[in-house]
Residue, then its C-alpha position, 0 to 999 in steps of 0.5 A: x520269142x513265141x507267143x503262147x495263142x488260143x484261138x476260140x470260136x472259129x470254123x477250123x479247116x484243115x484241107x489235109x485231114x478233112x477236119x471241118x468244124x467249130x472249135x478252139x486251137x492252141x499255139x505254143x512254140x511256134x506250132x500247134x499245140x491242140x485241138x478242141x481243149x488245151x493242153x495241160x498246162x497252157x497259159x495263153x499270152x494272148x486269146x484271139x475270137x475267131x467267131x466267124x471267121x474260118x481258121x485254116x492254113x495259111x496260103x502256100x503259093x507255088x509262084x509268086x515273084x517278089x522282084x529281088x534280085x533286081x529291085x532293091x527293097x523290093x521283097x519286103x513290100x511284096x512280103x506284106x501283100x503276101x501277109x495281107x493275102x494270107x499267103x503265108x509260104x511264097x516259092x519265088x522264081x528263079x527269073x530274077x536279075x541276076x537269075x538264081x543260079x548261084x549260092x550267093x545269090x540264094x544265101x542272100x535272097x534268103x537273108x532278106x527273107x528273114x529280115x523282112x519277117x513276111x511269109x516263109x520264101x522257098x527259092x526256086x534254083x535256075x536249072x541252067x546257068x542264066x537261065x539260057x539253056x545251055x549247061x547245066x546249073x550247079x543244082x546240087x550246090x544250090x540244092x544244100x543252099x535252100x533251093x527246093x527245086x530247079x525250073x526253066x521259067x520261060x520255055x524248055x531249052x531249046x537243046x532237048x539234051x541238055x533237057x535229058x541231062x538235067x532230068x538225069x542229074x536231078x534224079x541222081x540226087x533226087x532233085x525235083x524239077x519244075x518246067x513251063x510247057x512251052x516250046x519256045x519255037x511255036x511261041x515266035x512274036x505271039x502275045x495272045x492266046x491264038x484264036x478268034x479273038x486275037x485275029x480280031x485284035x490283031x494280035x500275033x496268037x500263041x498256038x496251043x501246040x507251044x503247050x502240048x508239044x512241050x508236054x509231050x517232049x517232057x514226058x518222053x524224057x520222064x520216062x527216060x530219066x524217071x524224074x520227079x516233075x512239076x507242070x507249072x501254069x497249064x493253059x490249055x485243055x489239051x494240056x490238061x488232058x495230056x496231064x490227066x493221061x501222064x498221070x494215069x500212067x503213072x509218072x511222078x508228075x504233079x500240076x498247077x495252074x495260075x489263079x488268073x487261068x482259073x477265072x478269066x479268057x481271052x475276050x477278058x483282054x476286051x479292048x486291050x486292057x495290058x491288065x490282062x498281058x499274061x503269060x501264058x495268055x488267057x485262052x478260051x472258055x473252052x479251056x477255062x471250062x477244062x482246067x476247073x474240070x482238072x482241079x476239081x479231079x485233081x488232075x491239077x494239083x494246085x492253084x498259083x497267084x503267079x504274082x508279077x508286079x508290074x510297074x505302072x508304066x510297064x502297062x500303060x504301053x500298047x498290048x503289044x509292048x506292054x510287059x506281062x504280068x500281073x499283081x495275085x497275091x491279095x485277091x488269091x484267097x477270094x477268088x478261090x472262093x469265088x471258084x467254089x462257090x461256082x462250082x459248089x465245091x466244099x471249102x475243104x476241098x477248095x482249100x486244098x488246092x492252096x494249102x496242102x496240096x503245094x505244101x505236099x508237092x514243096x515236101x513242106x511241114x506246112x499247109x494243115x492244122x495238124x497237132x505238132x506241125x508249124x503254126x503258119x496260119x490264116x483267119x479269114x472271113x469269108x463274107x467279107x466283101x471289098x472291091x480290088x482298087x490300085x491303091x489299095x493294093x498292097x503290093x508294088x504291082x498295082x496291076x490286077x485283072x480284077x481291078x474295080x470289081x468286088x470279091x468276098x473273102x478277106x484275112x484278118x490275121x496272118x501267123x507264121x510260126x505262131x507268130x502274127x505278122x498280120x492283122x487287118x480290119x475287122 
């Protein structure tokens, strides 16, 4: 049952509309009921002072894995990490054990969802069967199941005809499909972002060209098939420009780019630390440097946690053999921040790229304040200064890049469908 909220004295930011001002909202039946006065007849049940705190919607991440299938109880915990980051709507990968291609499957993902009362979770199809890359998935099937969209997580098949008729299919039925940039066959044994750094190291590199030949492959084949794309978690500059001339052509394309992506580089791996084994690897500042020219163009449309809980044993391994990942949902919202405040980027904007942008590109009634739309809210202040600890993480990957340093930003209350499903410490 819906309780009926008013929220008084809080800074409203609705990146959507470009609202951004000291007022009151009103909640009743799970959505938002005014703006700035009441609306005729409404009782709050329950009265919340958000005076300095910044009252937005809540997060929507584009990539956050929440380890089910495959672990048992795994969701409900990572569910609560996303709470706690204000993360209020979650896209879980299809890479799960066993991969997300069958109806079942989805069903039963999304029934655990529900039970655990965390973040709205929006699954992801697998657009080949186990992910291999060989046939087809049955995306349509899974599409009526709840899947918002169909990806190969890893790299593109190595078939690209099985590539073409996958973009064919989904645009028959109007199907989105995100894709990773990776050609699997420039990978080989790499682990590192190829360059100077990874030769000191002596780390196998990743050459950038795993990236902006699979670009290049997946928009020769748009343009074939017409379907709609999502480039998840560029890395490069040269992908960003790739991007940024695909879409002054005008393919329905859109792009994100992980958080981690956003702050750090290679020579953040310093002596090995297996907290900065991502995938795809940190690459230089030069590239760092492009991908925040990118979003604050909008050629990169939104920004990810890439969420990837990593057991503590997994990363107390040599770089090499380390697994790759690392825990996102917590610190998302305060190096968002962290970025605009760098970058001199209005809050509006900046909010944008976590709010209504992935809202806009899941086709979700989520991500604004708008009067009418669900009430999936976060109040956070942004002042608030707290330094990233292992226990104190929330999540079961107690593995972060950010580990021991201090970040400004933190919710203080999570609702989702006017419901609070979170409330931290003042």
């Amino acid at each position: 049952m819906n309780t009926a909220l008013a929220i008084e004295g809080g800074r409203l930011i609705d990146p959507a509309s470009g609202y951004d001002a000291a007022t009151n909202i009103y909640i009743a039946d799970g959505r938002i009921a005014a703006i700035g006065a009441p609306p005729p007849g409404f009782s709050a049940q329950r009265t919340i002072d958000a005076r300095g705190l910044v009252v937005a919607p809540g997060l929507v991440d584009l990539c956050a894995r929440m380890r089910e299938p495959g672990t048992e109880g795994a969701l409900r915990g990572e569910m609560r990490a996303a709470l706690a980051g204000g993360v209020t709507g979650v896209v879980c990968p299809p890479d799960t054990e066993p991969a997300l291609d069958e109806p079942g499957l989805v069903r039963m993902l999304r029934q655990r969802s529900r039970e655990a009362a965390g973040a709205r979770l929006y699954p992801l199809g697998a657009m080949t069967a186990a992910l291999a890359g060989e046939t087809l998935a049955e995306m349509h099937t899974l599409a009526q199941v709840g899947c918002v969209a169909f990806c190969q997580t890893t790299a593109l098949p190595a078939n690209h005809g099985t590539l073409l008729q996958a973009l064919r299919y989904a645009k028959t039925f109007g199907l989105p499909i995100w894709l990773r940039p990776v050609d699997a066959s420039l990978v080989g044994d790499g682990i590192a972002g190829d360059g100077a750094l990874a030769s000191r190291l002596g780390l196998p590199g990743i050459t950038v060209a795993a990236e902006t030949v699979a670009l290049h492959t997946i928009f020769e084949l748009q343009r074939t098939a017409g379907t709609r794309i999502h480039i998840c978690r560029l890395s490069s500059a040269e992908g960003v420009a790739l991007v940024r001339a695909a879409k002054r052509e005008g393919l329905p394309l859109t792009a994100d780019v992980s958080i981690h992506h956003v702050h750090l580089i290679d020579q953040n791996i310093g002596y090995y630390d297996t907290n900065c084994r991502l995938d795809p690897p940190l690459r230089t500042e030069r590239d760092r440097a492009a991908i925040r020219s990118g979003l604050a163009d909008g050629t990169i449309d939104a920004v990810c946690s890439d969420h990837a809980p990593v057991a503590l044993e997994d990363k107390l391994l040599p770089f090499g053999e380390a697994r790759a990942g690392a825990s996102g949902l917590e610190t998302l919202l305060p190096l968002i921040l962290d970025w605009a405040r760098a970058e001199a980027i209005p809050l509006v904007q900046a909010l944008a790229v976590v709010t209504s942008a992935p809202a806009r590109i899941l086709g979700e009634d989520t991500g604004t304040l708008q009067v009418g739309r669900k009430a999936d809210l976060v109040l956070f202040d942004p002042a608030a200064s707290w330094t990233v600890q292992s226990e104190s993480l929330v999540s079961s990957g107690k593995n972060s890049p950010f580990i021991g340093q201090r970040l400004s930003g933190r919710a203080r209350c999570t609702m989702v469908g006017g419901e609070v499903r979170f409330e931290g410490a003042g």
